[in-house]
Structure formats: structure tokens, C-alpha cells
N, C-alpha and C positions, 0 to 999 in steps of 0.2 A: 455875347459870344466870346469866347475864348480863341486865341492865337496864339500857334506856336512859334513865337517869336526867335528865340534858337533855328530850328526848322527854316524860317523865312531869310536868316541873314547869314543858314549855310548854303541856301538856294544859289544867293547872289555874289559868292564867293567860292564853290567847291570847282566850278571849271579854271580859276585862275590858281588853285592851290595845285590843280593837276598838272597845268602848266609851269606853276614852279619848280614842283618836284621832276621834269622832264627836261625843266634846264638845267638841273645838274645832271643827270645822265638817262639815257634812255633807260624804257623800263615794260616789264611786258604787265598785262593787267591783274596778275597775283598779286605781284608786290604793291601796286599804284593802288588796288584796292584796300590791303592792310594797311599800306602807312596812313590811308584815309581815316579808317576804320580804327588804327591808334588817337588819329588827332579829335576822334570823335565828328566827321565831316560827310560821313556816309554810313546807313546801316547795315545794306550788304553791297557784293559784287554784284548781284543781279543791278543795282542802280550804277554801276559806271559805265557797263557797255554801251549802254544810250548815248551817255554823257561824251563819250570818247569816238563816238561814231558823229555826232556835233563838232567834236571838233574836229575831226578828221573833212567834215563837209565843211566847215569853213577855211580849210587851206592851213588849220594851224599846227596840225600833226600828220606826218606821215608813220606808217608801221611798216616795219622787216620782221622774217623769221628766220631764226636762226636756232640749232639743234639743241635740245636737253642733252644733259647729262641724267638725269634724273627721269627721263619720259619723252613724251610726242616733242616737237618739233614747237617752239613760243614762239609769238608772234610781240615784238617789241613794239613801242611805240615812242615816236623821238619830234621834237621841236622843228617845224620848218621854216623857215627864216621868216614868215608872214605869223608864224606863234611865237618866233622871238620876241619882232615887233609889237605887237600887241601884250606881250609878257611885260615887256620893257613901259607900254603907254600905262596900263594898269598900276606897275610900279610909281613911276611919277606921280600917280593921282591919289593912289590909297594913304600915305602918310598924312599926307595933306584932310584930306577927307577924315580920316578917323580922330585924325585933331580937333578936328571941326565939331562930327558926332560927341565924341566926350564931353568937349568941352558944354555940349548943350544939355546933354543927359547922363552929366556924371554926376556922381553921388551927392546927394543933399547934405547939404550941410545939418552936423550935428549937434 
């Protein structure tokens, strides 16, 4: 059996890159789905509203709407001080962690 390994290790990462990019500044889920969708971290927008509705149930995003210029009325989404938090534990852990990873399955020696 074959695993899509890409696929498995954006699973365990795309809610904290959401949360990164919402701590630089809020964002409604156009944008939050392209910038995803540049880094290669999602295939479409049908998969973030799940994702954003997750965290919105855990306390780590609130949404406002506020008027287009360009059309209907967007609905933003921004950092609640319990998604800082947790932006920030994440932080602390992943440098560490991904040192760890390389180091064990980085490339073979040639």
C-alpha cells in the first residue's frame, strides 16, 4: 500500500499554518484559502471551511463581517487570545521537533 505522505504531514500542519497566517492580520476565507493553495497546503476552498469552523469550535477564532467593496458583505476571521496561545505552544514545539525529524530521516549519505 502506498501513502500519501505529503498529504499526511499537510493534514498535521494546515490548521496551524491557518493560524499563522491570522496572526498577522485577519482575513476572510478567499484570501486564507489562496495563500493555502500557493504554499501547496490545500487543494481547494471547499476543504477550509471545515477546517475554520474547527477552529472556530475550539475557541481559537472568532469571525466579523465587515462590507466589500467589490460585492456582498465578507465575513473575516481573526485570532482569539486562546488561538494566540496555542499559535505561540505550537511555535515553541515545531523548531525543536523538525530538528529532531531531519535529523533522523535526512538524507542518506552519498
Amino acid at each position: 500500500m502506498t501513502v500519501d505522505v505529503g498529504a499526511q504531514m499537510r493534514k498535521g500542519v494546515v490548521e496551524y499554518c491557518v493560524l499563522g497566517l491570522l496572526g498577522r492580520e485577519p482575513m476572510y476565507g478567499w484570501q486564507l484559502a489562496e495563500a493555502l493553495s500557493e504554499a501547496g497546503l490545500i487543494a481547494s476552498i471547499g476543504t477550509l471551511y471545515p477546517l475554520l469552523g474547527r477552529l472556530r469550535d475550539n475557541g481559537w477564532v472568532s469571525t466579523f463581517d465587515l462590507p466589500s467593496e467589490s460585492g456582498p458583505v465578507r465575513k473575516y476571521y481573526r485570532l482569539t487570545d486562546a488561538g494566540t496561545a496555542q499559535l505561540a505552544r505550537f511555535r515553541a514545539q515545531w523548531t525543536p521537533f523538525a530538528r529532531v525529524v531531519t535529523g533522523l530521516v535526512g538524507e542518506e549519505n552519498a
